[in-house]
C-alpha positions in Angstrom: 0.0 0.0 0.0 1.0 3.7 -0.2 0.2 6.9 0.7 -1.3 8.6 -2.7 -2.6 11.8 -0.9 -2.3 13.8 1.8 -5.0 16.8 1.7 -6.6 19.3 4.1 -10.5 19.4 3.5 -12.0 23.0 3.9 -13.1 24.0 7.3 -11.8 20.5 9.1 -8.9 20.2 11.6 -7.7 17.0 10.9 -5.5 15.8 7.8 -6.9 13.2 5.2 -4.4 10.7 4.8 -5.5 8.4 1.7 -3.7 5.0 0.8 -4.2 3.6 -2.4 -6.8 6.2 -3.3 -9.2 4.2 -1.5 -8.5 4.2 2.3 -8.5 7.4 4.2 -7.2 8.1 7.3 -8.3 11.0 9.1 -4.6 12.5 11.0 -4.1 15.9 13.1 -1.4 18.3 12.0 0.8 17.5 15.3 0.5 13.5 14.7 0.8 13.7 10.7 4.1 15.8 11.8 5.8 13.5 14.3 4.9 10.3 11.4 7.0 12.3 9.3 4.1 10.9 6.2 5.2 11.7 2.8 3.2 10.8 -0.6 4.9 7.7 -2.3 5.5 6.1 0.9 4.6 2.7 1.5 2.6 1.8 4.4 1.7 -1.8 5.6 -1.4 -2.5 7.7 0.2 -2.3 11.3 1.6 1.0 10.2 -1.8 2.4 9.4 -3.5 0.6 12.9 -0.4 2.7 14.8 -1.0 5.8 12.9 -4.8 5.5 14.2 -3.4 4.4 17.8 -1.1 7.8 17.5 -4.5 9.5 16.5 -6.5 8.3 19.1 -4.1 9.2 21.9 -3.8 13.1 20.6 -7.6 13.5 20.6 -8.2 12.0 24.4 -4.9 13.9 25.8 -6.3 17.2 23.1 -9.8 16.7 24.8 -8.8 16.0 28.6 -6.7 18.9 28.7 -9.4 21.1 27.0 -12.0 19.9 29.6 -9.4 20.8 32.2 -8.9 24.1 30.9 -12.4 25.1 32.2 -12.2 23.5 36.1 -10.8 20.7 37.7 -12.2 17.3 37.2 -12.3 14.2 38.8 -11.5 11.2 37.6 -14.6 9.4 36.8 -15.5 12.7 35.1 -12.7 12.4 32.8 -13.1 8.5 32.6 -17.0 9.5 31.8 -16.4 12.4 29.2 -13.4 9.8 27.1 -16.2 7.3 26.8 -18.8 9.8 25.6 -16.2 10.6 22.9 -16.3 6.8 22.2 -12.4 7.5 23.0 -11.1 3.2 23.3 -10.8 2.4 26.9 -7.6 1.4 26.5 -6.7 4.3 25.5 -8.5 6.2 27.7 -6.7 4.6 30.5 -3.6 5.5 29.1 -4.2 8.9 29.0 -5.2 8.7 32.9 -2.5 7.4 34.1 -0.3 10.0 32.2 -2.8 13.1 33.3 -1.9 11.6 37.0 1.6 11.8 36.0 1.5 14.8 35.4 -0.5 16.0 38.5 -3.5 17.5 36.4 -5.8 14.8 37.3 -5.8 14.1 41.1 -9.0 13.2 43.0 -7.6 15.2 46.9 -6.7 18.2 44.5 -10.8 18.4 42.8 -12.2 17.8 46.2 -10.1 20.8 47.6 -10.9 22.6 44.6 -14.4 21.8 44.8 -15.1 22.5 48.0 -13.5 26.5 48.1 -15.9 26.8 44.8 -18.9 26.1 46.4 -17.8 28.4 49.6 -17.0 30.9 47.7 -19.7 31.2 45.4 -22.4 28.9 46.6 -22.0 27.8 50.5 -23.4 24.0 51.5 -23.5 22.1 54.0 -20.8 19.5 54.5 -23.9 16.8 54.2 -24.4 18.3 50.5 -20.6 19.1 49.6 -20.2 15.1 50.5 -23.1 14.1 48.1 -21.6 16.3 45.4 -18.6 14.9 45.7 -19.6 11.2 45.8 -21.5 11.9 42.7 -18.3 12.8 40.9 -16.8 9.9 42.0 -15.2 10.7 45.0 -13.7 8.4 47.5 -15.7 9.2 51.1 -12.3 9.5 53.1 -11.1 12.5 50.4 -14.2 13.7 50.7 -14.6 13.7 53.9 -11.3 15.7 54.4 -11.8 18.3 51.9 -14.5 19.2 53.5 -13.6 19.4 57.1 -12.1 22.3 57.4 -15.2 24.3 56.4 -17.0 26.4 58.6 -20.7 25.7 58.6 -22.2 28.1 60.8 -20.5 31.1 58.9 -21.4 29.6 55.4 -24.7 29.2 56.5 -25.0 32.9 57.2 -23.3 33.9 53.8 -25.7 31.6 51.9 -29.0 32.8 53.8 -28.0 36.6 53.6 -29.4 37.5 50.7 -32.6 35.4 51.0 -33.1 36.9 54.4 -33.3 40.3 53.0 -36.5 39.4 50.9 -38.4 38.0 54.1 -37.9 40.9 55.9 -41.6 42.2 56.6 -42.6 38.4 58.0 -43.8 37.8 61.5 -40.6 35.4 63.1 -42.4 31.8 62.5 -42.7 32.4 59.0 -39.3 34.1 58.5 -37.8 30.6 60.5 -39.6 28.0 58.0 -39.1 29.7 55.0 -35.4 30.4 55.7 -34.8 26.9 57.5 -36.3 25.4 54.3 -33.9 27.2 52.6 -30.8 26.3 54.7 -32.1 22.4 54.8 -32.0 22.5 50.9 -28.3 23.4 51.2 -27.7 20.6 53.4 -27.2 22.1 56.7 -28.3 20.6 60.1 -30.7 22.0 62.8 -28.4 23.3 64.9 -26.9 25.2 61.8 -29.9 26.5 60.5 -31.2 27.8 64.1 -28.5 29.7 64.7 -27.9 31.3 61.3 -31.8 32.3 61.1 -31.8 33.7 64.8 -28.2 36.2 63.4 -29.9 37.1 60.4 -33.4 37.8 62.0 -31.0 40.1 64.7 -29.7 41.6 61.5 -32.9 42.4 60.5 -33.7 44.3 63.4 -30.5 46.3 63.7 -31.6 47.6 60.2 -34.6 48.6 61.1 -34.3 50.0 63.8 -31.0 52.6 62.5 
């Protein structure tokens, strides 16, 4: 066999690579590049099955790293998104092991990452950050220590704050089951939610009374 072609089609990434005018396979410009592919040159069948392998491997390290370029992701999110691309699982556990390798795919480091996210922009309960997590795949004892650290009573008031401000105007008991529903939805305990209603209902009254 031999390579009779090698063509860019319009508005497509990837290089056609055709062998024998009838076989064509589909290459990217960095893989096309390291086969060092020239027209004229002959090709066998277990060159053309590692030229795919080569191909394969560029589009799941390509697609990890672009997934990774948004937020941090766990590793059955990664394992999950490679078999959505139909990406060989082979393959796709090759790429893994090299991500871990090179410390861009580490389960402790999402979990941290995960956890400051949700703090930061949408506060939780530990009870909810540790469902979250186990949903991405998350072993319980990383999860569990991610999420120690975090300060429930005070993220409970930062997560209530604003809601509290549109209750203002209710009698208490109405203020307390609308904003404990609230808090319980979030995945904070009893204790948690009492006390972060009875600050915010004091807040209330400080402004109202100034």
């Amino acid at each position: 066999m031999r390579v009779t072609a090698i063509e860019r089609p319009p508005r497509k990434r990837r290089y056609d690579v055709r062998i024998d005018d009838a076989r064509v396979v589909p290459l990217s410009r960095e893989v096309l590049a390291a086969a060092n592919l020239r027209v004229g040159q002959e090709v066998d069948d277990s060159r053309v099955a590692e030229l795919e392998a080569a191909e394969a491997r560029h589009t799941a390290m390509t697609s990890a790293l672009r997934l990774l370029s948004y937020r941090p992701r766990s590793e059955r999110e990664m394992r999950d998104a490679m078999r959505s691309r139909h990406i060989p699982e082979t393959i796709a556990g090759e790429t893994l092991a090299r991500l871990r390798e090179l410390r861009l795919l580490d389960d402790q480091v999402f979990a941290e990452a995960w956890t400051e996210s949700r703090q930061r922009n949408s506060p939780r309960g530990r009870r909810m950050l540790l469902a979250e997590l186990a949903q991405k795949g998350v072993e319980r004892e990383v999860a569990q220590e991610s999420v120690a650290a975090v300060d429930e009573g005070a993220a409970a008031v930062r997560a209530a704050r604003k809601r509290s401000r549109t209750l203002r105007g209710l009698e208490f008991r109405d203020f307390r089951r609308r904003l404990g529903d609230f808090l319980a939805r979030r995945g904070f305990g009893y204790d948690v939610c009492e006390a972060a209603i009875k600050q915010l209902w004091a807040e209330g009254d400080d402004a109202d009374g100034k």
